[in-house]
N, C-alpha and C positions, 0 to 999 in steps of 0.2 A: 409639857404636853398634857393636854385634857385626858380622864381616863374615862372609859365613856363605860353607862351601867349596863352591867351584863345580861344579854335580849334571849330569854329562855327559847329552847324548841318549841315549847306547848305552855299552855295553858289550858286547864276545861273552860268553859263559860261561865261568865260570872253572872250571877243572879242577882240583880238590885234586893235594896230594902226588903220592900213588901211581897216582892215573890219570896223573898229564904222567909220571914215570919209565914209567910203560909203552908211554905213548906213543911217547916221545922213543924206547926200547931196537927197537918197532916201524918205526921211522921210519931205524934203523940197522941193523936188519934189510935193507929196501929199498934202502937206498943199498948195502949187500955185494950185492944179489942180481943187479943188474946190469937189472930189469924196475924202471924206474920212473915209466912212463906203465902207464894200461889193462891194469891184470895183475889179480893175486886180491883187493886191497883192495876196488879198482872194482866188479867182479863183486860181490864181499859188499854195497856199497852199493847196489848196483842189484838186486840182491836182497831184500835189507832193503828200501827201498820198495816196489819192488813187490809183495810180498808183504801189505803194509800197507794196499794199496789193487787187489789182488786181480785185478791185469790181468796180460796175456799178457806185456806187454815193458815193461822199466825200461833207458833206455839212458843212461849219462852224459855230460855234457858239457864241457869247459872252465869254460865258464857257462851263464847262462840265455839272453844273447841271443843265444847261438849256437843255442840249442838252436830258440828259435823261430824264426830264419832257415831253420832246414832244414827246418822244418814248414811255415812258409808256405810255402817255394821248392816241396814236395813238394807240398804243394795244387793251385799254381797257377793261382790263379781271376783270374778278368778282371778283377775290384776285390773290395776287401775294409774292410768295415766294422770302424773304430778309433775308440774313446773320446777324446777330446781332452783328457780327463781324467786323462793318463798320464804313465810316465816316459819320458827323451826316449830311452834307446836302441832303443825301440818305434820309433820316426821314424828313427831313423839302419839300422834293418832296413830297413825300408820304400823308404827313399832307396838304399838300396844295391843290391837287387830290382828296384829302378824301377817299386814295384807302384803300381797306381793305389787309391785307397782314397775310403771314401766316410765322412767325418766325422762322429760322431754326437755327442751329449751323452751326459748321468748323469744318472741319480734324483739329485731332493736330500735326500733322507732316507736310501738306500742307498747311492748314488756308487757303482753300477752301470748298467752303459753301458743305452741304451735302443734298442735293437737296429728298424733296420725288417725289414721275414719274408723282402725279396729278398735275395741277395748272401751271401759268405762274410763269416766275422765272425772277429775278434780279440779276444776276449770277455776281459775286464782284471776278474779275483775283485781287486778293490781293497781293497788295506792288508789280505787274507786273509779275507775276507768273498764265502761260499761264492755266486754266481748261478747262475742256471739261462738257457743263447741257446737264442734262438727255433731256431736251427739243429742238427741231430744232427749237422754235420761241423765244429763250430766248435772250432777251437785255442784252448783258453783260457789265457791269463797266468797264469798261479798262479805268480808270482814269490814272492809273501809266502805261499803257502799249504800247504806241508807240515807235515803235523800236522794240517790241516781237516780236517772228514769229508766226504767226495766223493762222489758218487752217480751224479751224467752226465760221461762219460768226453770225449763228443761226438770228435773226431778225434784230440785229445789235450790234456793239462796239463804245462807245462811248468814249474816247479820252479827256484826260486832259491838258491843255496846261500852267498850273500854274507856280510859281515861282518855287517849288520844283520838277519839270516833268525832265526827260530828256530833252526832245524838250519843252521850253519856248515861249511862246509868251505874255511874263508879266502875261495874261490870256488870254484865249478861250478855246473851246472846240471843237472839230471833228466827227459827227457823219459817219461813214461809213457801207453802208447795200448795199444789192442787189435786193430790193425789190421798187418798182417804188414808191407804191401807198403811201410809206414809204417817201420814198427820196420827193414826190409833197407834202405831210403836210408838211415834215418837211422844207422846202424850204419856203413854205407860211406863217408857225409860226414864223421860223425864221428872215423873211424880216420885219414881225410887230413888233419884242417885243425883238431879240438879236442878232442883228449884231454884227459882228467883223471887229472893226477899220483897216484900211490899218496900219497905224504904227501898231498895234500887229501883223498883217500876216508880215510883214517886217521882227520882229525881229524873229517870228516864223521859217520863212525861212532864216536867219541868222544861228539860232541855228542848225536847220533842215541840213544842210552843215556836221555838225560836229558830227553827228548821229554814225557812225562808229564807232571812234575815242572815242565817251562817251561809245557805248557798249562795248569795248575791256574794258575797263577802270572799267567800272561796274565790271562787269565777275572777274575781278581780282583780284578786291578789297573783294566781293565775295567768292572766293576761299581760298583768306590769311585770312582772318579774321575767315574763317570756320576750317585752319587747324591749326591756334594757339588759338584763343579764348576757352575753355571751356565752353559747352552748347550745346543746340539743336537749330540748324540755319532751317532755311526752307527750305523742301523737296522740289523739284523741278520737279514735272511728266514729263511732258512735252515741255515746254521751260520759258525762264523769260530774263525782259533786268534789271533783277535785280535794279528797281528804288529805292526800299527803301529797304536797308537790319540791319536785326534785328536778335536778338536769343531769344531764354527763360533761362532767369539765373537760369539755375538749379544746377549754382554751388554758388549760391551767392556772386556773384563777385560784388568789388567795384571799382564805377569806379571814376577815378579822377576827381575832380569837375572842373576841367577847361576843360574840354572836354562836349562839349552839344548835349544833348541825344534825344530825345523822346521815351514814352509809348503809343503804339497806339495797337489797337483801344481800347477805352473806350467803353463795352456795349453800345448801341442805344436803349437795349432790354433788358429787365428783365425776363425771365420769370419767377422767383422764385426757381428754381433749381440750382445745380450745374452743369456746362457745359464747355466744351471744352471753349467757346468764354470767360471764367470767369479765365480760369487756362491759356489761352493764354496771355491776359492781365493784370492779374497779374506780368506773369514773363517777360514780354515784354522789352528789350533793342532795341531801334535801333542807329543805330551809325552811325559818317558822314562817307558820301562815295561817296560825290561831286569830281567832274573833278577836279583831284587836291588835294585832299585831302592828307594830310598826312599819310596814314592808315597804314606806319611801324611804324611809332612813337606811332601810339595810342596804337598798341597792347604792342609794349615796354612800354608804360606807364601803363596798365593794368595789364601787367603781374606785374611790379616793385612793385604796389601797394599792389597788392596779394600776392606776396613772392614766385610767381611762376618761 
């Protein structure tokens, strides 16, 4: 029996030749200039997005969960509604604020939080799957979503720039809001406690190039996977740049062990019931669907497996 080579989750983007030498001569640039935190890279990246999504301020940040600690800290609401449908550094903000929060579930078709109309909200675009909170000041997670199309700004979005994002910058985050008094905290907390390196806006804007080109590529991958796989793949309301795409095995398929998966999300939140967030991940497959991925093979490989 053939042993077939083992098809990682992810990958970042690869950069040809001549983009990494012009990187790299960029990136030697910054280190002679003596400016290598929050100088002109930054500003270009923060630029560049905003401009993309047409708001007053694009502020950067180390990362993402920096960026929503200063959002919430600037909110400041007496509790704040979170998905238990999430990643955990949402919970290690929360525990660090000491904020009190009021638990909610997800669609099980959307794995969009299901908001009640009191209270501030933490509104989680899950795996880059665009929602709409019942609230116009709600701080939404767009950890996976740059590259979606956006339309309610609500207090703000905040932007992930990790190794598994679309748009990479090794790490940082992106807060973008319309709201001044928003954009002057978060600029002052920012400059004390989470800059972002000119080598990360560098490669960020690197990647940022290639934006297009990943979303056609997302979308497709997307598509195929939804119309051979058996399961229930995620509804999509409204738009998504499909960052991380997953199903619920509700047909109990196996999958080949040389192919690497994730189950996300693991509860953050117990509440002692049975609940949508508990039957989502359970059934949870996600599968790669990096620039480049193989993903006619995987499903020939899945189906073979199956006897399908």
């Amino acid at each position: 029996m053939e042993l077939k080579e083992r098809i990682p989750y992810h990958k970042p983007l690869q950069f040809n030749d001549p983009e990494t030498e012009t990187l790299i001569a960029k990136i030697k640039e910054v280190l002679k200039s003596g400016m290598l935190t929050n100088d002109k890279y930054v500003r270009e990246l923060e630029f560049m997005v905003g401009d993309m999504y047409g708001v007053e301020y694009c502020i950067a940040t180390s990362n993402c969960t920096m960026g929503l600690l200063i959002c919430i800290s600037y909110l400041n609401p007496p509790y704040i509604q979170v998905p238990m449908f999430n990643w955990w550094s949402d919970l290690y903000i929360l525990k660090s604020l000491k904020q009190r929060v009021a638990w909610v579930d997800v669609d099980i078709e959307t794995w969009l939080p299901i908001e009640a109309y009191g209270g501030a909200s933490l509104y989680l675009n899950t795996f880059g799957n665009i929602g709409k909170s019942v609230r116009e000041d709600a701080i939404y997670d767009s950890s996976h979503c740059l590259g979606a199309e956006i339309n309610e700004i609500g207090l703000a979005h905040v932007f992930s720039l990790a190794p598994t994002k679309l748009v990479t910058a090794c790490e940082g985050g992106l807060i973008i809001t319309n709201n001044r008094e928003l954009s002057k905290y978060a600029i002052e907390h920012r400059d004390k406690m989470c800059r972002m390196s000119e080598v990360h806006a560098l490669i960020g804007l690197a990647t940022l190039e290639h934006l297009d080109d990943v979303l056609e590529w997302k979308e497709r991958v997307y598509q195929y996977y939804k119309s051979y796989i058996p399961g229930q793949f995620q509804k999509i309301p409204i738009h998504s740049n499909f960052n991380t795409i997953g199903f619920l095995n509700t047909e109990n398929l196996k999958i080949p062990e040389f192919i690497e998966v994730r189950q996300y999300y693991e509860p953050i939140y117990d509440n002692g019931i049975e609940n949508n967030t508990k039957k989502i991940y359970k059934q949870m497959i996600c599968l790669p669907s990096y620039y480049n991925a193989p993903y006619v093979d995987i499903v020939e490989d899945i189906l073979e497996l199956n006897n399908l």
